[in-house]
Each structure stands twice: as structure tokens, then as C-alpha cells.
C-alpha positions in Angstrom: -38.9 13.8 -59.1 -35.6 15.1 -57.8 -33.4 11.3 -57.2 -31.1 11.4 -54.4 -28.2 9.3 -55.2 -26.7 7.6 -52.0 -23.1 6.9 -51.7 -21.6 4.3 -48.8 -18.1 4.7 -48.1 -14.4 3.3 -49.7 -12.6 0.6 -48.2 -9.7 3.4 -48.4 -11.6 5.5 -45.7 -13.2 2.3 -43.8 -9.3 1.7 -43.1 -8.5 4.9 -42.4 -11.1 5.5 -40.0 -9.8 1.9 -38.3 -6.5 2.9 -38.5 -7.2 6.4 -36.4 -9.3 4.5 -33.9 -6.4 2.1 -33.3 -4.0 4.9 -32.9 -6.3 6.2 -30.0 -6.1 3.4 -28.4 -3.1 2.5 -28.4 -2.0 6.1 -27.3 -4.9 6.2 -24.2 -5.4 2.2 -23.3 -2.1 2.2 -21.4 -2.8 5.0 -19.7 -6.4 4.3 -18.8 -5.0 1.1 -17.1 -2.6 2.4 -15.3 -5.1 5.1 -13.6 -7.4 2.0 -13.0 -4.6 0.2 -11.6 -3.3 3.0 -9.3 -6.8 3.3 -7.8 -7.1 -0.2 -7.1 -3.9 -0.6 -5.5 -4.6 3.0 -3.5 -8.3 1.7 -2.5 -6.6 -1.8 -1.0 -4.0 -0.1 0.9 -6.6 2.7 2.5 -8.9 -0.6 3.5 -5.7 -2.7 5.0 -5.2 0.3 7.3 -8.7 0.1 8.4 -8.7 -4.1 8.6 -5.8 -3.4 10.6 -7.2 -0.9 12.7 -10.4 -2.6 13.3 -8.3 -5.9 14.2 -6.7 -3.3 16.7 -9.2 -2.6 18.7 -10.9 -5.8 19.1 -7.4 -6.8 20.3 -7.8 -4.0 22.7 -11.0 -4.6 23.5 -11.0 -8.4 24.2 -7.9 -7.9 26.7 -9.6 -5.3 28.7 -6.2 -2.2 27.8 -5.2 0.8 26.2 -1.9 -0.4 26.9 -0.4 -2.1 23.4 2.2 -4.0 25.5 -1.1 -5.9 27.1 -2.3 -7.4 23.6 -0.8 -9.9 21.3 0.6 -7.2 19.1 3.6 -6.4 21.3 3.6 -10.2 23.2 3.1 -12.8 20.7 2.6 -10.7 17.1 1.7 -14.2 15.2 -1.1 -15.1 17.0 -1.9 -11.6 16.4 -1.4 -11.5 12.8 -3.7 -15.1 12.9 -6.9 -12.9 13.6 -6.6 -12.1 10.1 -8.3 -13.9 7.0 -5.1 -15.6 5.5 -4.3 -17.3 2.4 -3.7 -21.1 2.5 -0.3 -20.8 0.4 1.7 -18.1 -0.5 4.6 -15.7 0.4 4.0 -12.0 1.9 6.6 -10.1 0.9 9.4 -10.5 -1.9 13.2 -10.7 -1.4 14.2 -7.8 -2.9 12.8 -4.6 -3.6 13.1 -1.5 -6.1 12.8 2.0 -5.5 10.2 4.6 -7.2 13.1 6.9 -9.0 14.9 5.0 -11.0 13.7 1.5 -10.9 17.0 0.0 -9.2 16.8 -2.4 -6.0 17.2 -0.9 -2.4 18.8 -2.9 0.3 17.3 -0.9 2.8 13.8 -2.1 2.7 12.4 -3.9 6.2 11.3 -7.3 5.3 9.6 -9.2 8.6 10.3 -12.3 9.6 7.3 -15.2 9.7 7.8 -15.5 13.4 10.3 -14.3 16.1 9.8 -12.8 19.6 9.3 -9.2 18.1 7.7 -9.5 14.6 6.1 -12.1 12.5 4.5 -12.0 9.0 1.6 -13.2 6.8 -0.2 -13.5 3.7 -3.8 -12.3 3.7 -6.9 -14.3 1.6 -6.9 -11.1 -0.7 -3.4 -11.0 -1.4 -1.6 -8.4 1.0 1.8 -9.4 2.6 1.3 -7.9 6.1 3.7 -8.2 8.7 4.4 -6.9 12.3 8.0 -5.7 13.8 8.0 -4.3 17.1 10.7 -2.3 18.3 10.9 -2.7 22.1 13.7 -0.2 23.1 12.0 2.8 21.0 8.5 2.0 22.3 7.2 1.4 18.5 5.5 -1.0 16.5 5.9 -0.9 12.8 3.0 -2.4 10.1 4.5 -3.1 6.9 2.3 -3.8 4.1 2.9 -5.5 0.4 -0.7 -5.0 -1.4 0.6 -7.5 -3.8 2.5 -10.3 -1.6 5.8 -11.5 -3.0 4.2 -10.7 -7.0 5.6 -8.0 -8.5 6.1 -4.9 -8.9 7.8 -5.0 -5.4 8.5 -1.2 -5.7 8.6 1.2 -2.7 5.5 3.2 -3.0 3.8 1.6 -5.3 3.0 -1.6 -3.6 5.1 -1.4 -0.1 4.5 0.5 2.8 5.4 1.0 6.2 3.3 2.8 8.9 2.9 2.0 12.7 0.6 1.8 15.5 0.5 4.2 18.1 1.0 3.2 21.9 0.0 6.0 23.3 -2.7 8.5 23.3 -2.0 12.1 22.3 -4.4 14.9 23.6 -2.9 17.4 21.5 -3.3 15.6 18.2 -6.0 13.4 19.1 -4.4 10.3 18.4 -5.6 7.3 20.5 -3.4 4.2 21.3 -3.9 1.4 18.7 -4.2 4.3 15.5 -2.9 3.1 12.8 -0.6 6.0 11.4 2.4 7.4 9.6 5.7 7.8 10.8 6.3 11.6 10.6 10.1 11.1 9.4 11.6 13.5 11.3 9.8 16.3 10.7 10.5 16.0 6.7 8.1 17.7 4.5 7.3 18.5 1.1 9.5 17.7 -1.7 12.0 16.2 0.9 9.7 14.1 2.1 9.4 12.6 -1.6 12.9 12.6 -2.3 13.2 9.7 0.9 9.9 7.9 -1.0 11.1 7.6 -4.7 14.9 6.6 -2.9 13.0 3.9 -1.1 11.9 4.8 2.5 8.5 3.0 2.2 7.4 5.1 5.5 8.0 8.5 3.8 5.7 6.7 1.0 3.0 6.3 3.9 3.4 9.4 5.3 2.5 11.2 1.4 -0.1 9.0 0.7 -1.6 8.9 4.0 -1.5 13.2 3.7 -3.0 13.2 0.1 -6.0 11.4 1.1 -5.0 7.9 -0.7 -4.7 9.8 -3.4 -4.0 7.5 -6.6 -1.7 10.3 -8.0 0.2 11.3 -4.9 3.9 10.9 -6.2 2.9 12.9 -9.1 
């Protein structure tokens, strides 16, 4: 009878094989949370722009108008925002912001007030700083968004955005009044239009992620 002799292995290569896995981990855990984190954050901000629209139209609907300047969006933008789930506590938007290309704050960032004639601002029961600023001499009404409130990262494109409601319809592109859409930054495109998102134009930010499909990658 032919003995087969079994061998189990060293503590040498039980280490070893712990140390590899750890390596791999290390190397691929940072990464796999980032992806996880960029689809999370991507996923809230395509469903804020539908809570928002949906909001929108019952607005629309309850007053009877296709006319924006009828609803509580353009005459009293904090009852409007109050149609909303909110939080109980808790600051939508931070104080200062950074921008996507090299990390440093930008002064430029629109940060709406809690309540004023023309804009108002609130924090939402799952987080989302949301505020309203309606600029009456250019017939526009600007939605700007913070999918984490006042926490951090407070970086343009990554967690603030701007975008706007439309207030009129357009046969052509088939935008109704009450669409929640980009700004089209004057006709900017391209790798322009991502050279005014990493310096901090949180509508240009928008604009690319609303054109890539909320595409978790889309300054990449």
C-alpha cells in the first residue's frame, strides 16, 4: 500500500498569504468606496431633481398655472420650500466652499438665504441643503442643492449644485414650464464646460452631470 504523506502549510506562508491579501486591500478598499460613494451621492442628487420637480407641478397644479410667477416658488419661495419633508435641526449649506481642481475655497459659490422676498433655504429629512433664489429682472429661478447639508466635503461638483426651473415652455426643445434643468452656460461645451466645473461654477457641474446621465464618473 502506496502511503500518501500529507503536508499542511508553514506559518512562513500562512503570513505571507495574509500579508498579500492585506496588500489587496489596502490597494482596492479605498477605491471601492469611493466608487460606492460617488454612486450614492450621483443617485441622491438625480432623485432631488425629481422630488423637486414632482413638488413643481403639484405647485402648478394646485394653483390652477403654467405661469411660475402664480405659485409660491416665485411669490413666497419658503412656504414653498415647506412642502418638502425637512429635518427638525440642521443647516443646508456650509459657509464656505472648495472647488474640484485644486481643492482651494471659491468665493464665488451662491449660498441662499433662509428667507427673503426672492429666495429662502432648507434642510431636507434625508439630509440635502436645498434652497430657492429667484432672479426677478432675468425671468429665472435658480435651485441650488448640497446633497450633504453644511457636512463636508462642501466641494463644487461633488456635493453642490446649481440648476433652475424653467418658466416657460419651449416647443422647439420640448421643455415645459416648471422642468427642472441645467443652465446651458452660455453655450460652453466640452472641455470648457469642465474647466468652469473643477474652478467652481456649480451650474457648469449640473449641466455635465445632468448630460452624462448622472453618471458617477462624469468629471473623469
Amino acid at each position: 500500500m502506496v502511503m500518501i504523506k500529507k503536508r499542511g502549510f508553514t506559518l512562513a506562508e500562512v503570513l505571507l498569504a495574509v500579508t498579500i491579501v492585506g496588500v489587496i486591500a489596502a490597494l482596492t478598499i479605498p477605491s471601492l468606496l469611493k466608487n460606492t460613494h460617488e454612486k450614492s451621492r450621483m443617485a441622491l442628487l438625480k432623485g432631488t431633481v425629481a422630488s423637486v420637480g414632482n413638488v413643481i407641478q403639484s405647485e402648478m397644479l394646485k394653483q390652477r398655472t403654467t405661469e411660475i410667477t402664480s405659485t409660491d416658488i416665485y411669490k413666497n419661495p419658503k412656504a414653498f420650500l415647506e412642502k418638502f419633508e425637512l429635518a427638525k435641526s440642521g443647516k443646508p449649506f456650509g459657509t464656505t466652499y472648495k472647488r474640484y481642481s485644486d481643492a482651494t475655497e471659491t468665493n464665488d459659490v451662491l449660498i441662499p438665504e433662509e428667507e427673503t422676498e426672492t429666495q429662502a433655504s432648507v434642510l431636507l429629512k434625508n439630509g440635502v441643503g436645498l434652497g430657492i433664489v429667484n432672479d426677478k429682472d432675468n425671468s429665472t429661478t435658480s435651485v441650488v442643492v448640497d446633497l450633504t447639508g453644511s457636512d463636508k466635503p462642501n466641494m463644487v461638483g461633488v456635493d453642490y449644485y446649481i440648476m433652475k426651473i424653467e418658466w416657460y415652455d419651449d416647443e422647439t426643445s420640448g421643455i415645459r414650464a416648471g422642468d427642472v434643468t441645467s443652465y446651458k452656460i452660455g453655450g460652453v461645451t466640452g472641455a470648457a464646460l469642465k474647466t468652469e466645473c473643477t474652478g467652481g461654477n456649480g451650474a457648469a457641474c449640473f449641466r455635465m452631470a445632468e448630460l452624462s446621465g448622472y453618471d458617477p464618473q462624469y468629471l473623469d
